[in-house]
Every structure is written in structure tokens, then in C-alpha cells.
N, C-alpha and C positions, 0 to 999 in steps of 0.2 A: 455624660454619665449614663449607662445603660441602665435601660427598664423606668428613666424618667420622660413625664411625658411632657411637652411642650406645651406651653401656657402663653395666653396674650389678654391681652386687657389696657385700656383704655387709662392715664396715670394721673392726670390731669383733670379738674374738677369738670362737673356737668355745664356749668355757666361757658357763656363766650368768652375768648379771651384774646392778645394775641400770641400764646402757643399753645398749641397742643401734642400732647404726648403719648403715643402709643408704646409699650412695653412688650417684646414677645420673650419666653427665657424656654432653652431645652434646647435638645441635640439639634432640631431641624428649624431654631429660630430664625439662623442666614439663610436655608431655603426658602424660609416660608416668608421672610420679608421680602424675599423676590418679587412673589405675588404679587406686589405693588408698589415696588422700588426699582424704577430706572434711574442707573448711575451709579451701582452698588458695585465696584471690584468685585474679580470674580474670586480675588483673594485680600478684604481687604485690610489694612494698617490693621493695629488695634488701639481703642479708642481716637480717632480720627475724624473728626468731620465731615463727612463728603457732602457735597451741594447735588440733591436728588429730588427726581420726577415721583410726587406719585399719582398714580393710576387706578382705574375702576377695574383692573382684572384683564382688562380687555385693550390694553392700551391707551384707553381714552386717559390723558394726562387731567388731575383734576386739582392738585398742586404743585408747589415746589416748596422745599425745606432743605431738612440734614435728616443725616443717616450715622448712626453711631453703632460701630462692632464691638464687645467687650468679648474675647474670649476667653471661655472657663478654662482651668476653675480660679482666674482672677480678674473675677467680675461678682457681684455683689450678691447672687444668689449662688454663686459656685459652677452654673453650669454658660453655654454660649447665652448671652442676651446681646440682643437689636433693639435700639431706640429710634422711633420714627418722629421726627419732629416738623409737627406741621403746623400750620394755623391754627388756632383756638377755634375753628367752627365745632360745633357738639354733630350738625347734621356730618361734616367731613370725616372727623374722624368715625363716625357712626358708620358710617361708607365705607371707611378705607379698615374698621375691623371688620366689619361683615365679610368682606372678601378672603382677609387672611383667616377666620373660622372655618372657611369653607374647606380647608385644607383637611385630609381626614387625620391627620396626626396633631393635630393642634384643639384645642379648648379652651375656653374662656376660667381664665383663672378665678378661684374663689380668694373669696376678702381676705386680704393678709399672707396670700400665698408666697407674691413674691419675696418677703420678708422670712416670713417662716422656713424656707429654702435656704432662704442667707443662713440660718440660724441651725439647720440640720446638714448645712457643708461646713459647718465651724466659722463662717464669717462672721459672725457676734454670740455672743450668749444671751440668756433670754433678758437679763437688766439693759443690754443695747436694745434689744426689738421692743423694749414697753416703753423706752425713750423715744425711740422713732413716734410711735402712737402718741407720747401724752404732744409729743412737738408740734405733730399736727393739729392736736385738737386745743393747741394751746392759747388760753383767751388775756391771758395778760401777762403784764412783763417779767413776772415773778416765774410763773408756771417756763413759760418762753426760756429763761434764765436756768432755771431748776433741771430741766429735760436735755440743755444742750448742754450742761455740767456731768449729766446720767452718759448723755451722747458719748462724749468726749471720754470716757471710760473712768469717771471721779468714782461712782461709786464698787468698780469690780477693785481698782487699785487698793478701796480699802477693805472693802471685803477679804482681798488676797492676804490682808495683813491679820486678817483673824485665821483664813484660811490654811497658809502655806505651814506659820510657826505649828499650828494645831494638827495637821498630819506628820507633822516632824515629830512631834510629843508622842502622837499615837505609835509611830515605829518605835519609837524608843523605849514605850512602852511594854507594846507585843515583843519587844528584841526580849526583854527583860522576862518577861511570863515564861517564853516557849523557849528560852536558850538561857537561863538566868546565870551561867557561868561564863559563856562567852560574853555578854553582855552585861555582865554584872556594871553596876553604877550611871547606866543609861537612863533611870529612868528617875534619879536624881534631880532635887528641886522643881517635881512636878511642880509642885505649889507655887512656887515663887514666877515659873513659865506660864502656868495657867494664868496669874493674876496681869501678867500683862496683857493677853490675851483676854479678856473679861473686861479690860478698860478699855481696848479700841472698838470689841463687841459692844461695851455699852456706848459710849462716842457714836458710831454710828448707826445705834439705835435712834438716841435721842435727837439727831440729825435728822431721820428718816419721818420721824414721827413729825416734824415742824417741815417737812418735806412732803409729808401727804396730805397736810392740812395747805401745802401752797397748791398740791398737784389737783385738790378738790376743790378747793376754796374754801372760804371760814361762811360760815353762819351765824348770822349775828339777830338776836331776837330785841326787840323792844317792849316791853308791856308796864302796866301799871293800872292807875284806876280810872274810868273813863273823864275826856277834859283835859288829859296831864299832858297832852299835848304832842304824841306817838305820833302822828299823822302829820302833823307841820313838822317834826323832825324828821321823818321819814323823806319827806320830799324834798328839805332842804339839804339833808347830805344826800338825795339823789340828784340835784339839781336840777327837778322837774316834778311836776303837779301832778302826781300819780294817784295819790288816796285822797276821799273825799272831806272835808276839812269842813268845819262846822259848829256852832256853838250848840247846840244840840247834843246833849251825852245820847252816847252808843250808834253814832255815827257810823263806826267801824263793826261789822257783825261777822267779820271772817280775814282769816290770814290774809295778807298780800306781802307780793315779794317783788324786790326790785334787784338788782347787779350794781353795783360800783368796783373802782377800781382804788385802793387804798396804797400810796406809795408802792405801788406794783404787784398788790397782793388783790387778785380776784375775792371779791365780797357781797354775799346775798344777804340784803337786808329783809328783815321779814317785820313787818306788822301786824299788828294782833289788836283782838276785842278789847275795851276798855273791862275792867274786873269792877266789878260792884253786888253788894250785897244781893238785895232782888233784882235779876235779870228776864227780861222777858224769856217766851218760850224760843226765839229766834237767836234772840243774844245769846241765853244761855248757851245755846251750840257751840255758838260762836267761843264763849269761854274756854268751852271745855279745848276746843282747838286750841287754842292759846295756851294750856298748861301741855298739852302737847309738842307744840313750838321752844315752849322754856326747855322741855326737858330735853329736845335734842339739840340744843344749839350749844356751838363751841361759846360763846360769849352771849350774857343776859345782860342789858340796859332796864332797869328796874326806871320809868321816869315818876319823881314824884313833883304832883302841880304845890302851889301856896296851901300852906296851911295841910298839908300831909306829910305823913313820918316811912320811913323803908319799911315793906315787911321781908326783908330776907338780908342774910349776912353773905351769901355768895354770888351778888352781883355789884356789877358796877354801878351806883347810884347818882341819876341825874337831875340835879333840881330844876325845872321849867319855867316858864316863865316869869326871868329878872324881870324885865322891863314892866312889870305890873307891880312885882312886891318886891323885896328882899329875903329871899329864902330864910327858914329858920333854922339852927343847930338838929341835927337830929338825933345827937347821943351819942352815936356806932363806936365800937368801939376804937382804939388809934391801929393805924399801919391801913385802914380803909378807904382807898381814895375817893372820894365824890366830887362834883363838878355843877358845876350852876353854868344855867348859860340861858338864851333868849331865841329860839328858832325863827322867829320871828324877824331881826331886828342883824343876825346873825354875831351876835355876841358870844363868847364861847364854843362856837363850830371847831374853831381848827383846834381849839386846847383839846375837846372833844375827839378830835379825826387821829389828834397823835397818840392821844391814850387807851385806842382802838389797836393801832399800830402796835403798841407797844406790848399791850395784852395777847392780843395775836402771834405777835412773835420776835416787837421787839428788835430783832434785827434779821435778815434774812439771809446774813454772810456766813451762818453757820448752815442754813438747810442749800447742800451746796448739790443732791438729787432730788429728782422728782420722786418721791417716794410713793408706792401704794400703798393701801391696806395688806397687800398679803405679803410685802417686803416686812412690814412693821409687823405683824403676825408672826413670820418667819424669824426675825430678828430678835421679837421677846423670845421664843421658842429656844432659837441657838444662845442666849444669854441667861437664860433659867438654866440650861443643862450645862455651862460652863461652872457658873456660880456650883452647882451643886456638886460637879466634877470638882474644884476649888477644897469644896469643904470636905469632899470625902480623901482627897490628895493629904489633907492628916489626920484623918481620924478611922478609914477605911482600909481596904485592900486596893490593890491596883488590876484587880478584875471590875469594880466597881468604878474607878476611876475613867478604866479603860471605856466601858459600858456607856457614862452621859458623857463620852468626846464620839464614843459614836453615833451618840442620838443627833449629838453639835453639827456633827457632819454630815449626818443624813438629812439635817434643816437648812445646809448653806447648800446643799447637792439641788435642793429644788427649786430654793434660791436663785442660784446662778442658772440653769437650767441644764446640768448636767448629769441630774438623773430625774427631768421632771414626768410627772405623769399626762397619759395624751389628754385626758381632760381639761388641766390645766392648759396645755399648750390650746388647745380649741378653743378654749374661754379667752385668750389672751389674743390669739389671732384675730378671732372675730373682732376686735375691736376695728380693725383695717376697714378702710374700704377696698372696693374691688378693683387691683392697680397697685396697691401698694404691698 
């Protein structure tokens, strides 16, 4: 590809390992693997293994691996790349890019480059290249699941399905406006075309939404009065002796957060200051952090000890420690589930861990992408302007009509990333490290 310039970069993490992986991509990637590649054809296969020397520059041999050719533009950035694959040593490879940098047509490629490449020769759209990202960064088997779903192209197939019927509507619309004789009757049963359109936009909205809550992980707060017993809960669904436990109220005098894994759904548990009427000057901090913690968390554990009642109707409520008393009735109204259990003693833990699951999301065979925030931004965006397309389709003009399908369309353009802005795309890349 003229006027692109060659990039190399290192692909393969910092730690030792046994492979390492150097990436070169651009016009002069098979000269400039030369550099340090005996064994390399002078024409070779493509994608082919060769068994290859490499060298400090100077012929001093200082490994042996594989040599891999992809020639553009089908290879994964679009243009020539060479794959060096040598030992996991960090000093080796560190060696063997120094020499191919030396090269004056070559630079060390910035985070996400080589990806971002893929993504500006049309080898993916931008929902491929944030799948790549979340896969790597992926910490549990939900997220893992979710991003090779995005990978595999689950969520552009259904995007396409809001997309394709939705510019068909649009011509048949504009046929109808600028030629209303030859086209007359084209633009026919908008409404009834909209509205199936409007039910796969909302499907994979709500999809997307229990998709960015796997791709983030959930937040799950604990609080209550101090005693109720946050801190032995805390550590018994951590499985480890994290926060300081003590019969001593206000124990606890600031957040702490821990990580579990909940049937494959990454989970930061957070604990929090006991709430009580007069708190000291230290506690009180601590409180106010703690109505902080409630207010951002996807899910609140209200735990109440013996002989105390809920204060709130929009949490999950846990009564504490059975094995001292028998909790008592607390009123709430019905359809509100509560749970009694012993952290102690582990009675009611797993009734506990499913009805976490459950609130969470229940099942995670419907969030089938890894979804982010600006997918679910985007997605409300293109489903408000259908809906409103919808209802102007009988009560409006079909200039208006026409109008919020092309807001719809201007929201799945930067979506998929084919008319996104370079901001976005910066923001998005950066997440790479330098190699990928």
C-alpha cells in the first residue's frame, strides 16, 4: 500500500515465556525481516512456516524459530506482515527489535496499531477490533464467552438485521418524496417495516446492556448497621480473610473491595462502614463513602443483624446471623425476596451466590456480545429514533419520517465504525497494547 509506512513491535507479553513474537507489517516488512532472518526464501510461500536463524545484524546467530510471510492485502492488517517467532526471552526479543528499528523505513508501532490497520483496510469493523481488546483483557469466563461471541461476528449479523431492512425503507422512502409518480406505493407500510425493525433494535439493546455489565463486571455493595456482619460475609463469598472482623462495632471505617467469579460472571465485592446513628469523626467519613458505594453499585445487600428491621425497599435483604437467633418477620411488602443465612457457619451462602446470579443476569445465554457503554449509548440512541420514526410513520409526513431513519443511521454508522470519528477511533485503539 503506498505512502504506508512500516511498523514492528514486539506481540507477545513482557514476562518470559516459551514464545515470543515479533510483528513487522508494511511494504518493506520481508526486507526488513531480513535484518535478522536467515532462512527466509527469497520468494517465500505464503503463510508457511520456515525453520529460521536469527541474528544480531551482524550474523552472529542468536536463535532459531519460524518465520511466517502473510502477503497483503490478505493478511490481517491489509498490508505485507512477517511474523518472527522466537523464544519467550523479553532480553532476545528486545535484541532482535532493536536491529529491525534500525532500519530507516521502519518504526515502532504505537498501541493498537496493528489492529487499527486491520480495521482501515476493511478487515473488520470497529465491533471486531473492541472484541479483539475486551478478549484480551478478559478476566473471566463470561467476559472470555461474550467477546469471542463479538469475535465471531454475533453482534454485526444482528446489527445488519436492523441495518440492511432500515436503508431499504430509506430508499423507498426518498424514491417516494423526489419521484412520487414513479415510485408511487413504495413507501408503503412504513409502519408496519419500522416496527419489525424496532424489535430487533430493541433485542439487541437489551442484549447489549447485560453484555456490558459481563464486559465490566457487576458491583455488588454490602452495607447495613454496624455488627450485621458485612465483613464475615465479605470474606466468606471471597474465600479469604480480607477485612478485619471483630466484635468491636465500626470495625470497618472505609470501602474495601475484593473480585470473585460468580458462575462465570466477573464480581467486585465492596464493603462498607457499618451505618449508625452517632459516628465518630473517622467513621463518619467512612459512612459517607458507603452511601457513595450504594449509589453506584449494580446490586445492594442491605445485611440486617437480630433484632433489626430493612431501611430500604430497593435492596436485596439479608438476614445474619441464624445460628445465634432466628430472624424476625420484617413486614416488606410480598414479590420481595430476603434470605437468612449464617456466614459464619456457612448456611445459606449458595442460596445466597444463586440469588446474586440471578439478579445479575439470571442467565447469560441471552448477552451473547461483549458489549460497552458506547455500544449501549449508541443502541438507546438508534432505538429512540426508530420508535419515533414509528410513530411519526402515522401521524406525520414522510419528510419527518424520513428525518429520525436518518438520525438511526447516522447512530449504527459510528456504531459499526463506518463513518466513526478519529477521536473515537484514538479512544478505542488506545486500549491495545504496543503489538496488537
Amino acid at each position: 500500500m503506498t505512502g504506508v509506512s512500516t511498523i514492528a513491535a514486539i506481540a507477545t507479553g513482557p514476562a518470559a515465556g516459551g514464545i515470543g513474537i515479533i510483528r513487522i507489517s508494511g511494504p518493506e516488512a520481508l526486507q526488513t525481516a531480513r535484518r535478522v532472518v536467515i532462512g527466509l526464501p527469497e520468494r517465500p510461500s505464503p503463510r508457511h512456516a520456515y525453520l529460521a536463524r536469527f541474528t544480531d545484524g551482524n550474523e552472529t546467530v542468536l536463535d532459531e524459530g519460524l518465520a511466517l510471510f502473510f502477503p497483503g492485502p490478505r493478511s490481517f492488517t491489509g498490508d505485507d506482515v512477517v511474523e518472527l517467532h522466537a523464544h519467550g526471552a523479553p532480553r532476545l526479543l528486545s535484541m532482535l527489535l532493536d536491529v529491525i528499528l534500525r532500519a530507516e523505513t521502519v518504526r515502532l508501532a504505537t498501541p493498537g496499531e496493528f489492529t487499527r490497520r486491520a480495521y482501515l483496510a476493511g478487515r473488520i469493523d470497529l465491533t471486531h477490533a473492541e472484541a479483539l481488546a475486551d478478549l484480551i483483557s478478559a478476566e473471566s469466563e463470561a467476559q472470555v464467552r461474550a467477546a469471542a461471541a463479538q469475535l465471531t461476528g454475533e453482534f454485526g449479523e444482528r446489527l445488519s438485521k436492523v441495518k440492511a431492512p432500515l436503508l431499504a425503507l430509506q430508499a423507498d422512502i426518498e424514491g417516494a418524496m423526489d419521484f412520487p409518480e414513479e415510485a408511487e406505493g413504495a413507501e408503503k407500510d412504513a409502519a408496519g417495516r419500522l416496527s419489525e425493525i424496532v424489535k430487533n433494535a430493541r433485542s439487541l439493546l437489551d442484549d447489549s446492556k447485560r453484555g456490558a455489565l459481563i464486559r465490566r463486571g457487576a458491583r455488588v455493595v454490602l452495607f447495613g448497621p454496624v455488627n450485621a456482619g458485612k465483613s464475615t460475609l465479605f470474606n466468606a463469598l471471597l474465600g479469604a480473610n480480607r477485612a478485619l472482623v471483630d466484635e468491636e462495632p465500626g470495625t470497618t471505617r472505609d470501602t474495601l473491595e475484593g473480585k470473585l467469579e460468580l458462575n462465570g460472571l466477573a464480581v467486585t465485592l465492596v464493603d462498607t462502614a457499618g451505618l449508625r446513628d452517632e459516628p465518630g469523626r473517622i467513621e463518619k467519613l467512612g459512612i459517607e463513602r458507603t452511601k457513595e458505594a450504594v449509589a453506584s453499585a449494580d446490586l445492594t445487600l442491605e445485611l440486617v443483624p437480630p433484632g433489626a428491621k430493612p431501611t430500604r425497599d430497593d435492596t436485596l435483604v439479608v438476614h445474619t446471623k441464624i445460628d445465634t437467633v432466628t430472624p424476625s418477620p420484617s413486614g416488606r411488602g410480598p414479590g420481595v425476596r430476603e434470605l437468612s443465612l449464617s456466614a459464619k457457619t456457612g448456611e445459606g451462602l449458595e442460596a445466597l451466590r444463586d440469588e446474586l446470579f440471578k439478579r445479575l443476569g439470571g442467565t447469560l445465554a441471552g448477552a451473547v456480545v461483549s458489549s460497552s457503554e458506547r455500544h449501549v449509548r449508541a443502541l438507546s440512541d438508534i432505538v429512540e429514533a426508530l420508535e419515533r420514526a414509528s410513530s411519526a410513520a402515522s401521524v406525520s409526513t414522510l419528510e419527518v419520517v424520513a428525518g429520525e431513519i436518518g438520525v438511526a443511521l447516522d447512530a449504527i454508522a459510528e456504531l459499526d465504525g463506518s463513518d466513526a470519528r478519529t477521536e473515537l477511533l484514538d479512544a478505542i485503539f488506545q486500549r491495545f497494547c504496543i503489538g496488537k
